[in-house]
C-alpha positions as CSV (number, residue, x, y, z in Angstrom):
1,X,328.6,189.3,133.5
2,X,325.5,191.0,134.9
3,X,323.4,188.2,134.1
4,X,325.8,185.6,135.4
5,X,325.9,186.8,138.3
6,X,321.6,187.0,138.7
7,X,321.6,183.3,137.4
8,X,324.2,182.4,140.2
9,X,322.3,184.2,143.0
10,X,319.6,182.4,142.1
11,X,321.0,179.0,141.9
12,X,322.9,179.6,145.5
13,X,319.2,179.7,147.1
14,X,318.7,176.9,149.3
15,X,315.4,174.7,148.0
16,X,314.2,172.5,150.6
17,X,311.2,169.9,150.7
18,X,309.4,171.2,153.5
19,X,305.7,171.7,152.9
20,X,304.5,174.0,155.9
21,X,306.3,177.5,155.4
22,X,304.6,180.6,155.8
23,X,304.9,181.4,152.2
24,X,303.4,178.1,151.4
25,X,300.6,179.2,154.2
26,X,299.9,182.1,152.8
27,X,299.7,181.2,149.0
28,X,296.9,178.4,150.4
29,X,295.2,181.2,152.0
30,X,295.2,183.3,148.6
31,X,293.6,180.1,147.1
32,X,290.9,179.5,149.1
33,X,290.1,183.4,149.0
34,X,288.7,182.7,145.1
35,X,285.5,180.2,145.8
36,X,284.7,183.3,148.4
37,X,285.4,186.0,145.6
38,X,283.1,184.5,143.3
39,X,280.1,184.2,146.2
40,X,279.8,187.8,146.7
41,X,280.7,189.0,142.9
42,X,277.9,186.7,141.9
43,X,275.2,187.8,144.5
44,X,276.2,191.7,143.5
45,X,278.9,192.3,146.3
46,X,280.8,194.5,143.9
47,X,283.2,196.4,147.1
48,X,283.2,193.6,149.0
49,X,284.2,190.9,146.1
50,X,287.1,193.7,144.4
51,X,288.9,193.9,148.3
52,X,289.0,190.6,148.8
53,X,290.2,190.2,145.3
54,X,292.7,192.9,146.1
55,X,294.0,191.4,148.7
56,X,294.8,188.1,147.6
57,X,296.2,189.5,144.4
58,X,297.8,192.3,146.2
59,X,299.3,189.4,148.5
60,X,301.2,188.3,145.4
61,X,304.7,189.3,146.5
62,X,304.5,188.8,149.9
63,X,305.1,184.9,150.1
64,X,308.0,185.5,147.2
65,X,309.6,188.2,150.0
66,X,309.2,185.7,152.7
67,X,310.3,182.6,151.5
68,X,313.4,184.3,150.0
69,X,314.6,186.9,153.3
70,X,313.5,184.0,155.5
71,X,315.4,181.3,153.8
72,X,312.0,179.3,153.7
73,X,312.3,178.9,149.8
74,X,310.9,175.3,149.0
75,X,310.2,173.3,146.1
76,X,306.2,173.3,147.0
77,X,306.2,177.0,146.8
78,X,307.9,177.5,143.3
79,X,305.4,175.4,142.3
80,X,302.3,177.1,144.0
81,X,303.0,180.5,143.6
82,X,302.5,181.2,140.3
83,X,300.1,178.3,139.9
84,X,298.0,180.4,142.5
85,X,298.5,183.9,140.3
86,X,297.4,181.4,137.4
87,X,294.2,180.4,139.3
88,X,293.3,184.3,140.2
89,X,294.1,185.7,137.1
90,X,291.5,183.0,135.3
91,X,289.5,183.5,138.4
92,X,289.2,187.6,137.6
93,X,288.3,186.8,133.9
94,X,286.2,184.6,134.3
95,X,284.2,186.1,137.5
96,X,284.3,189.7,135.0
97,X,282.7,187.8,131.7
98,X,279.8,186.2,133.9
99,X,278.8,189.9,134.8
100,X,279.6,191.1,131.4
101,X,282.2,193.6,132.0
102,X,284.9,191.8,130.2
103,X,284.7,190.8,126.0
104,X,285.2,187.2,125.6
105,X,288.5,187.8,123.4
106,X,290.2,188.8,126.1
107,X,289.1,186.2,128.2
108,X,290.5,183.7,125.6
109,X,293.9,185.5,125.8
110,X,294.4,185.6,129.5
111,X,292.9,182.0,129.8
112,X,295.2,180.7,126.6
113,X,298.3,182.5,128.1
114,X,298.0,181.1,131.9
115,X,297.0,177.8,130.7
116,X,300.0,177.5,128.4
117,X,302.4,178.7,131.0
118,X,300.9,176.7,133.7
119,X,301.1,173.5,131.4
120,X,304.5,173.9,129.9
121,X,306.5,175.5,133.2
122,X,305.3,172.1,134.7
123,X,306.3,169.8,132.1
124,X,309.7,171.2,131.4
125,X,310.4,171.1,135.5
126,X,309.4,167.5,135.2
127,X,310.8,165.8,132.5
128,X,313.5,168.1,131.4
129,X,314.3,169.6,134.8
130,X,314.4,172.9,133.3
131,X,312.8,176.2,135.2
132,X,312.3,179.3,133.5
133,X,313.0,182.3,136.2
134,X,310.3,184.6,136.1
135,X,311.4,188.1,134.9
136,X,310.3,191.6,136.5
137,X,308.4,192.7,133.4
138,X,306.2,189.7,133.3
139,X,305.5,190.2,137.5
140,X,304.5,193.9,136.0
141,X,302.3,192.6,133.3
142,X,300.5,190.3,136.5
143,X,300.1,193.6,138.3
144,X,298.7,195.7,136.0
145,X,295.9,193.0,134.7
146,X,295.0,192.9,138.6
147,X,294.9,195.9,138.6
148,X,292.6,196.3,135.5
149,X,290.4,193.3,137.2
150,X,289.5,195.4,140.3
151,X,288.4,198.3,138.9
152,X,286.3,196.3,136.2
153,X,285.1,194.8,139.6
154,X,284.1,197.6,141.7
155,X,282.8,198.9,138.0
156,X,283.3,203.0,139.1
157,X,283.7,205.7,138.1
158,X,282.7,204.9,134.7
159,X,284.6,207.5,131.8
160,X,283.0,207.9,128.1
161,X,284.6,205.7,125.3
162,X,287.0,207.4,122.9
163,X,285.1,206.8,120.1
164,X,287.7,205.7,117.5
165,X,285.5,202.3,116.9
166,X,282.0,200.9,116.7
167,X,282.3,197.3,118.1
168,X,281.1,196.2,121.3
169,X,284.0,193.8,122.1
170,X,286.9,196.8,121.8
171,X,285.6,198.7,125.2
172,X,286.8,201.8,125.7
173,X,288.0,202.2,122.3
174,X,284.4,202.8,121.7
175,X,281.9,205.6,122.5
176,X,280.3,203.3,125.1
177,X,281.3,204.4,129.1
178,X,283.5,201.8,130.8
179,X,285.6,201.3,134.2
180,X,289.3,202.6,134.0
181,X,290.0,199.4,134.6
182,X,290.3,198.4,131.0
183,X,292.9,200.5,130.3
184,X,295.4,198.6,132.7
185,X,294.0,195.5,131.5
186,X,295.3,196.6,127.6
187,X,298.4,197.7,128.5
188,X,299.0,193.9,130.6
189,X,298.1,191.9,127.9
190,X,300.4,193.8,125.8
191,X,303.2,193.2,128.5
192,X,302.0,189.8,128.9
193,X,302.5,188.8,125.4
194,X,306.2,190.1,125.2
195,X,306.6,188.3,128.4
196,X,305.2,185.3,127.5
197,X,307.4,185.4,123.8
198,X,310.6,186.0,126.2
199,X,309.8,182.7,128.4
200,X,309.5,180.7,125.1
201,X,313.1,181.8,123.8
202,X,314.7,181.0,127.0
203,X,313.1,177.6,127.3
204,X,313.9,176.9,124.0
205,X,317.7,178.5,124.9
206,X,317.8,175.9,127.6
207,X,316.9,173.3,126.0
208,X,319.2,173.3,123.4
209,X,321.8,174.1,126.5
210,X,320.8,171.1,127.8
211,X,320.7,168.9,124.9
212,X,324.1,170.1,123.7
213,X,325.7,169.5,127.6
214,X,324.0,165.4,126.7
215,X,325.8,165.4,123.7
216,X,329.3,166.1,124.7
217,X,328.4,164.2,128.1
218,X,327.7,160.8,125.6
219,X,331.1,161.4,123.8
Protein backbone atom coordinates (compact mmCIF):
# COMPACT_ATOMS: atom_id res chain seq x y z
CA UNK A 1 0.00 0.00 0.00
CA UNK A 2 3.02 2.00 1.01
CA UNK A 3 4.40 1.90 -2.35
CA UNK A 4 1.18 2.71 -4.05
CA UNK A 5 0.66 5.37 -2.51
CA UNK A 6 4.66 6.95 -3.41
CA UNK A 7 3.96 5.85 -7.04
CA UNK A 8 0.64 7.87 -6.92
CA UNK A 9 2.22 11.01 -5.32
CA UNK A 10 4.50 10.91 -7.85
CA UNK A 11 2.26 10.59 -10.84
CA UNK A 12 -0.17 13.47 -9.34
CA UNK A 13 2.95 16.02 -9.95
CA UNK A 14 2.17 18.40 -12.51
CA UNK A 15 4.88 18.08 -15.65
CA UNK A 16 4.78 21.05 -17.73
CA UNK A 17 6.89 22.09 -20.98
CA UNK A 18 8.22 25.15 -19.79
CA UNK A 19 12.00 25.48 -20.33
CA UNK A 20 13.00 28.58 -18.10
CA UNK A 21 12.41 27.45 -14.36
CA UNK A 22 14.73 28.11 -11.69
CA UNK A 23 15.51 24.57 -11.28
CA UNK A 24 16.21 24.33 -15.00
CA UNK A 25 18.49 27.71 -14.30
CA UNK A 26 20.27 26.35 -11.89
CA UNK A 27 21.06 22.77 -13.23
CA UNK A 28 22.56 24.98 -16.45
CA UNK A 29 24.55 26.82 -14.01
CA UNK A 30 25.93 23.50 -12.40
CA UNK A 31 26.96 22.58 -16.00
CA UNK A 32 28.82 25.30 -17.07
CA UNK A 33 30.60 25.12 -13.49
CA UNK A 34 32.64 21.80 -14.96
CA UNK A 35 34.83 23.45 -18.09
CA UNK A 36 35.80 25.99 -14.98
CA UNK A 37 36.56 23.00 -12.62
CA UNK A 38 38.76 21.40 -14.89
CA UNK A 39 40.79 25.05 -15.59
CA UNK A 40 41.96 25.35 -12.12
CA UNK A 41 42.39 21.44 -11.21
CA UNK A 42 44.64 21.30 -14.23
CA UNK A 43 46.80 24.41 -13.54
CA UNK A 44 47.17 23.03 -9.66
CA UNK A 45 44.15 24.97 -8.05
CA UNK A 46 43.52 22.10 -5.72
CA UNK A 47 41.08 24.47 -2.98
CA UNK A 48 39.82 26.39 -5.42
CA UNK A 49 38.91 23.47 -8.09
CA UNK A 50 37.29 21.00 -4.90
CA UNK A 51 34.78 24.25 -3.74
CA UNK A 52 33.65 24.86 -6.82
CA UNK A 53 33.22 21.17 -7.39
CA UNK A 54 31.48 21.26 -4.08
CA UNK A 55 29.23 23.41 -4.88
CA UNK A 56 27.86 22.37 -7.99
CA UNK A 57 27.67 18.81 -6.61
CA UNK A 58 26.50 20.02 -3.34
CA UNK A 59 23.76 21.94 -5.51
CA UNK A 60 22.44 18.58 -6.40
CA UNK A 61 19.20 18.68 -4.44
CA UNK A 62 18.42 22.07 -4.61
CA UNK A 63 16.77 22.29 -8.20
CA UNK A 64 14.94 18.70 -7.19
CA UNK A 65 13.48 20.87 -3.86
CA UNK A 66 12.53 23.71 -6.08
CA UNK A 67 10.97 22.44 -8.93
CA UNK A 68 8.86 20.09 -6.62
CA UNK A 69 7.73 22.83 -3.48
CA UNK A 70 7.43 25.32 -6.33
CA UNK A 71 5.30 23.36 -8.58
CA UNK A 72 7.99 24.30 -11.42
CA UNK A 73 8.48 20.46 -12.14
CA UNK A 74 8.98 20.24 -16.07
CA UNK A 75 9.84 17.67 -18.54
CA UNK A 76 13.35 19.62 -19.38
CA UNK A 77 14.44 19.21 -15.87
CA UNK A 78 13.78 15.38 -15.35
CA UNK A 79 15.79 15.18 -18.19
CA UNK A 80 18.74 17.53 -17.14
CA UNK A 81 19.11 16.73 -13.69
CA UNK A 82 20.52 13.67 -13.58
CA UNK A 83 22.08 14.12 -16.96
CA UNK A 84 24.02 17.06 -15.15
CA UNK A 85 24.97 14.56 -11.91
CA UNK A 86 26.02 12.18 -14.96
CA UNK A 87 28.32 14.96 -16.49
CA UNK A 88 29.92 15.79 -12.91
CA UNK A 89 30.35 12.56 -11.68
CA UNK A 90 32.41 11.65 -15.17
CA UNK A 91 33.76 15.09 -14.82
CA UNK A 92 35.28 14.14 -11.01
CA UNK A 93 36.78 10.92 -12.47
CA UNK A 94 38.06 11.95 -15.08
CA UNK A 95 39.62 15.42 -13.71
CA UNK A 96 41.03 12.83 -10.57
CA UNK A 97 42.84 10.21 -13.16
CA UNK A 98 44.55 13.16 -15.13
CA UNK A 99 46.28 14.04 -11.78
CA UNK A 100 46.72 10.48 -10.86
CA UNK A 101 44.78 10.29 -7.71
CA UNK A 102 42.19 7.90 -8.99
CA UNK A 103 43.13 3.99 -10.45
CA UNK A 104 41.79 3.69 -13.86
CA UNK A 105 39.37 0.71 -12.69
CA UNK A 106 37.36 2.79 -11.02
CA UNK A 107 37.26 5.25 -13.50
CA UNK A 108 35.84 2.52 -15.93
CA UNK A 109 33.19 1.67 -13.29
CA UNK A 110 31.79 5.10 -12.62
CA UNK A 111 32.13 5.99 -16.39
CA UNK A 112 30.38 2.38 -17.47
CA UNK A 113 27.62 2.92 -14.81
CA UNK A 114 26.65 6.80 -15.79
CA UNK A 115 27.00 6.05 -19.36
CA UNK A 116 24.66 3.05 -19.12
CA UNK A 117 22.10 4.89 -17.07
CA UNK A 118 22.40 7.95 -19.04
CA UNK A 119 21.85 5.86 -22.34
CA UNK A 120 19.14 3.52 -21.25
CA UNK A 121 16.94 6.12 -18.87
CA UNK A 122 16.72 8.00 -22.29
CA UNK A 123 15.83 5.39 -24.53
CA UNK A 124 13.22 3.74 -22.40
CA UNK A 125 11.55 7.53 -21.79
CA UNK A 126 11.56 7.74 -25.55
CA UNK A 127 10.38 4.78 -27.16
CA UNK A 128 8.73 2.95 -24.44
CA UNK A 129 7.60 5.96 -22.40
CA UNK A 130 8.76 4.30 -19.35
CA UNK A 131 10.78 6.37 -16.33
CA UNK A 132 12.49 4.66 -13.73
CA UNK A 133 12.04 6.92 -10.34
CA UNK A 134 15.18 7.43 -8.79
CA UNK A 135 15.38 5.79 -5.30
CA UNK A 136 16.92 7.49 -2.06
CA UNK A 137 19.73 4.90 -1.86
CA UNK A 138 20.97 5.52 -5.31
CA UNK A 139 20.80 9.76 -4.42
CA UNK A 140 23.15 8.40 -1.32
CA UNK A 141 25.43 6.41 -3.46
CA UNK A 142 25.79 10.12 -5.76
CA UNK A 143 26.65 11.71 -2.49
CA UNK A 144 29.04 9.76 -1.10
CA UNK A 145 31.22 9.34 -4.49
CA UNK A 146 31.09 13.41 -4.40
CA UNK A 147 32.04 13.23 -1.51
CA UNK A 148 35.03 10.87 -2.05
CA UNK A 149 35.82 13.16 -5.30
CA UNK A 150 36.52 16.34 -3.15
CA UNK A 151 38.69 15.08 -0.79
CA UNK A 152 40.68 13.10 -3.62
CA UNK A 153 40.66 16.80 -4.87
CA UNK A 154 41.84 18.92 -2.25
CA UNK A 155 44.23 15.60 -1.74
CA UNK A 156 44.66 16.31 2.44
CA UNK A 157 45.19 15.18 5.05
CA UNK A 158 46.74 12.13 3.57
CA UNK A 159 46.38 8.74 6.20
CA UNK A 160 48.86 5.60 5.76
CA UNK A 161 47.43 2.59 3.70
CA UNK A 162 46.18 -0.49 5.70
CA UNK A 163 48.52 -2.65 4.32
CA UNK A 164 46.38 -5.74 3.62
CA UNK A 165 47.61 -5.59 -0.34
CA UNK A 166 50.56 -4.82 -2.51
CA UNK A 167 49.02 -3.37 -5.78
CA UNK A 168 49.03 0.07 -6.79
CA UNK A 169 45.47 0.27 -8.20
CA UNK A 170 43.71 -0.92 -4.67
CA UNK A 171 44.60 2.63 -2.80
CA UNK A 172 44.19 2.56 0.62
CA UNK A 173 44.03 -1.00 0.87
CA UNK A 174 47.71 -0.72 0.50
CA UNK A 175 50.56 0.60 2.67
CA UNK A 176 50.87 3.64 0.33
CA UNK A 177 49.21 7.17 2.12
CA UNK A 178 46.06 8.33 0.33
CA UNK A 179 43.22 11.10 0.85
CA UNK A 180 40.19 9.91 2.98
CA UNK A 181 38.52 10.53 0.16
CA UNK A 182 38.81 7.01 -1.20
CA UNK A 183 37.09 5.52 1.44
CA UNK A 184 33.62 7.30 0.47
CA UNK A 185 34.46 6.62 -2.97
CA UNK A 186 34.42 2.49 -2.09
CA UNK A 187 31.62 2.48 -0.13
CA UNK A 188 29.53 4.56 -3.35
CA UNK A 189 30.50 2.33 -5.83
CA UNK A 190 29.28 -0.45 -3.72
CA UNK A 191 25.89 1.49 -3.18
CA UNK A 192 26.00 2.36 -6.73
CA UNK A 193 26.12 -1.12 -8.05
CA UNK A 194 23.05 -2.29 -5.81
CA UNK A 195 21.41 0.76 -7.05
CA UNK A 196 22.13 0.42 -10.48
CA UNK A 197 20.92 -3.69 -10.24
CA UNK A 198 17.63 -2.22 -8.57
CA UNK A 199 16.94 0.21 -11.72
CA UNK A 200 17.41 -2.78 -14.09
CA UNK A 201 14.71 -4.95 -12.23
CA UNK A 202 12.19 -2.31 -12.23
CA UNK A 203 12.68 -1.38 -15.93
CA UNK A 204 12.53 -4.75 -16.79
CA UNK A 205 9.21 -5.00 -14.15
CA UNK A 206 7.75 -2.23 -16.31
CA UNK A 207 8.29 -3.47 -19.22
CA UNK A 208 6.77 -6.50 -18.96
CA UNK A 209 3.82 -4.25 -17.17
CA UNK A 210 3.62 -2.56 -20.19
CA UNK A 211 3.85 -5.27 -22.60
CA UNK A 212 1.21 -7.32 -20.79
CA UNK A 213 -1.35 -3.98 -20.49
CA UNK A 214 -0.61 -4.17 -24.99
CA UNK A 215 -1.58 -7.55 -24.84
CA UNK A 216 -4.96 -7.49 -23.16
CA UNK A 217 -5.39 -3.85 -24.89
CA UNK A 218 -5.11 -6.00 -28.52
CA UNK A 219 -7.71 -8.57 -27.34
Amino acid sequence: MAKRSEEATIEDVQVSDRIFTVPNVISFIRLCLVPVFFVLLMNGYNLVATLLYALAAGTDWVDGQIARRTNQVSKLGQLLDPAVDRILMISGVLGLFLVGRLPLWIILVVIARDLFLLVGGACLIKRFRIRVAVVYPGKVATTLLFIGFAGLLLNWPLLPGLGIVDVAWLPGFNADACSWGIWFVYAGLVLALATTAYYVASALRQLREAKGATSEGGR
